[in-house]
C-alpha positions as CSV (number, residue, x, y, z in Angstrom):
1,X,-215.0,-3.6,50.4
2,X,-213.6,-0.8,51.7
3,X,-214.0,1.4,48.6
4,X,-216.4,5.0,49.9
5,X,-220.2,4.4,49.1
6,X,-221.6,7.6,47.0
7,X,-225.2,8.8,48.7
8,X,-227.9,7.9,45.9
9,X,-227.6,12.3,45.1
10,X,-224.0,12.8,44.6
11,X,-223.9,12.3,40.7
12,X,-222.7,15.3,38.4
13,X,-224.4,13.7,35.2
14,X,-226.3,10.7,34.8
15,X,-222.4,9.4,33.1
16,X,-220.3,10.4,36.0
17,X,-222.2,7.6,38.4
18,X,-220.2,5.4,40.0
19,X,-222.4,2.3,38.8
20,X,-221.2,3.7,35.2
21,X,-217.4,4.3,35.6
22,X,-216.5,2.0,38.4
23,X,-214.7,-1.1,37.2
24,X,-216.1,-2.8,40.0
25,X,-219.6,-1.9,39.6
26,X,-219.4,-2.2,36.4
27,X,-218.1,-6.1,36.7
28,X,-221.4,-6.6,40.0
29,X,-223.4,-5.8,37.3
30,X,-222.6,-7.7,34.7
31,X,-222.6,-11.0,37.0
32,X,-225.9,-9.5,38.1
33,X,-227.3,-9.9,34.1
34,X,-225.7,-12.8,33.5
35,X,-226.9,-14.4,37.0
36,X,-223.2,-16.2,37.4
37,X,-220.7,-15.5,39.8
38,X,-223.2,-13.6,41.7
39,X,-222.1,-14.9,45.0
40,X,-218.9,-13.0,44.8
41,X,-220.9,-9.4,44.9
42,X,-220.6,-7.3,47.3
43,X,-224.1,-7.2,48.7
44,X,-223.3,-4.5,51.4
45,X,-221.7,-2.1,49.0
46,X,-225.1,-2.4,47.0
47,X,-227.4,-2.0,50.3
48,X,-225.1,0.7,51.5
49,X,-225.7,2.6,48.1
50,X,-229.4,2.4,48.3
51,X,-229.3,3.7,52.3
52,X,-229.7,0.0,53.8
53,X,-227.8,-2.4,56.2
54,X,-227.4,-5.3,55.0
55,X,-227.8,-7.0,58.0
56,X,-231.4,-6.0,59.4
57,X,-233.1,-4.9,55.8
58,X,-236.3,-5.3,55.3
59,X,-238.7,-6.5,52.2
60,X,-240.1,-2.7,52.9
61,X,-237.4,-1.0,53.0
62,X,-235.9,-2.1,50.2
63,X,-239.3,-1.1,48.1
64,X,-238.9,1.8,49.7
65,X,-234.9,2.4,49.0
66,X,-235.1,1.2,45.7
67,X,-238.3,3.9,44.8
68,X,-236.4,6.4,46.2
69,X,-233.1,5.4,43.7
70,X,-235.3,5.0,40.5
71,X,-237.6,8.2,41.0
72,X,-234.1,10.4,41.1
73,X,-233.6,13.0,38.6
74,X,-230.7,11.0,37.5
75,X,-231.7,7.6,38.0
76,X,-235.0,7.4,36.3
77,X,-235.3,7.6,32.1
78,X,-238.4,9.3,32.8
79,X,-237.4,11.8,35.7
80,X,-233.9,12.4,33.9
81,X,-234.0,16.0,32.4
82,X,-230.9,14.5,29.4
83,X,-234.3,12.6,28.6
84,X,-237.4,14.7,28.1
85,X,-234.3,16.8,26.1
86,X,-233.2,14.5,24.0
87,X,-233.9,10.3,24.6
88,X,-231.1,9.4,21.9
89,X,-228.8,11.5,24.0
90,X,-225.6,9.7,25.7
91,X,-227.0,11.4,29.2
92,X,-229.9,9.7,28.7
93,X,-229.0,6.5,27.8
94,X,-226.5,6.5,31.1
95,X,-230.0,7.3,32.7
96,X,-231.1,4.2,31.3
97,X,-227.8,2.5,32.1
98,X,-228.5,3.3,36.1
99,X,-231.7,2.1,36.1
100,X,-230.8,-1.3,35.1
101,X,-227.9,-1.1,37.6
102,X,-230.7,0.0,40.0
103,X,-233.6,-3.0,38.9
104,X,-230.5,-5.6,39.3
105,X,-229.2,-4.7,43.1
106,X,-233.2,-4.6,43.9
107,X,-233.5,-7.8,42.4
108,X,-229.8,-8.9,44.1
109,X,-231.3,-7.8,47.8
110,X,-234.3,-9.3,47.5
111,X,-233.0,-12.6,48.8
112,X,-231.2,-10.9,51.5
113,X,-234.2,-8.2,53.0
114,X,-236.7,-10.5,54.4
């Protein structure tokens, strides 16, 4: 995929993330949920998002990637400021949104970071 790979800090608002209002992302995920057609993913855009390679990943880095992504102002209901504001908030609910996104790459890579 040759589309550019946004560091884990380059949001605006929790919904201006690319995992929100890419049409891409947006389908990964939702094969990612639905556990079908996952094969078709691109697994190095995902790795490449969290700061890994794909090819040399390790079960440890990818905790450690994937801590980093969730405890993010922006990518953590509980760290996101939209949140401790107002949790029926549409910023917080993308908070929400990105975590899931986030759980499901982790849960995507682990099969791939031995």
């Amino acid at each position: 995929d040759s589309a550019v790979v946004p560091s884990l800090g380059s949001t605006r608002g929790a919904c201006d993330n690319v995992l929100l209002t890419d049409s891409q992302r947006k389908s990964d995920f939702e094969k990612m949920s639905r556990l079908k057609g996952v094969k078709k993913i691109d697994k190095g855009w995902w790795a490449a998002w969290l700061g890994l390679s794909l090819k040399d990943c390790t079960r440890k880095e990818l905790k450690q990637a994937y801590q980093k992504a969730i405890l993010q102002e922006n990518h953590s209901p509980e760290k996101c400021s939209a949140c401790r504001m107002d949790k029926k908030s549409s910023e917080c609910f993308c908070c929400h949104e990105i975590a899931a996104r986030i759980n499901a790459a982790y849960d995507l890579l682990k099969s791939s970071c031995p």
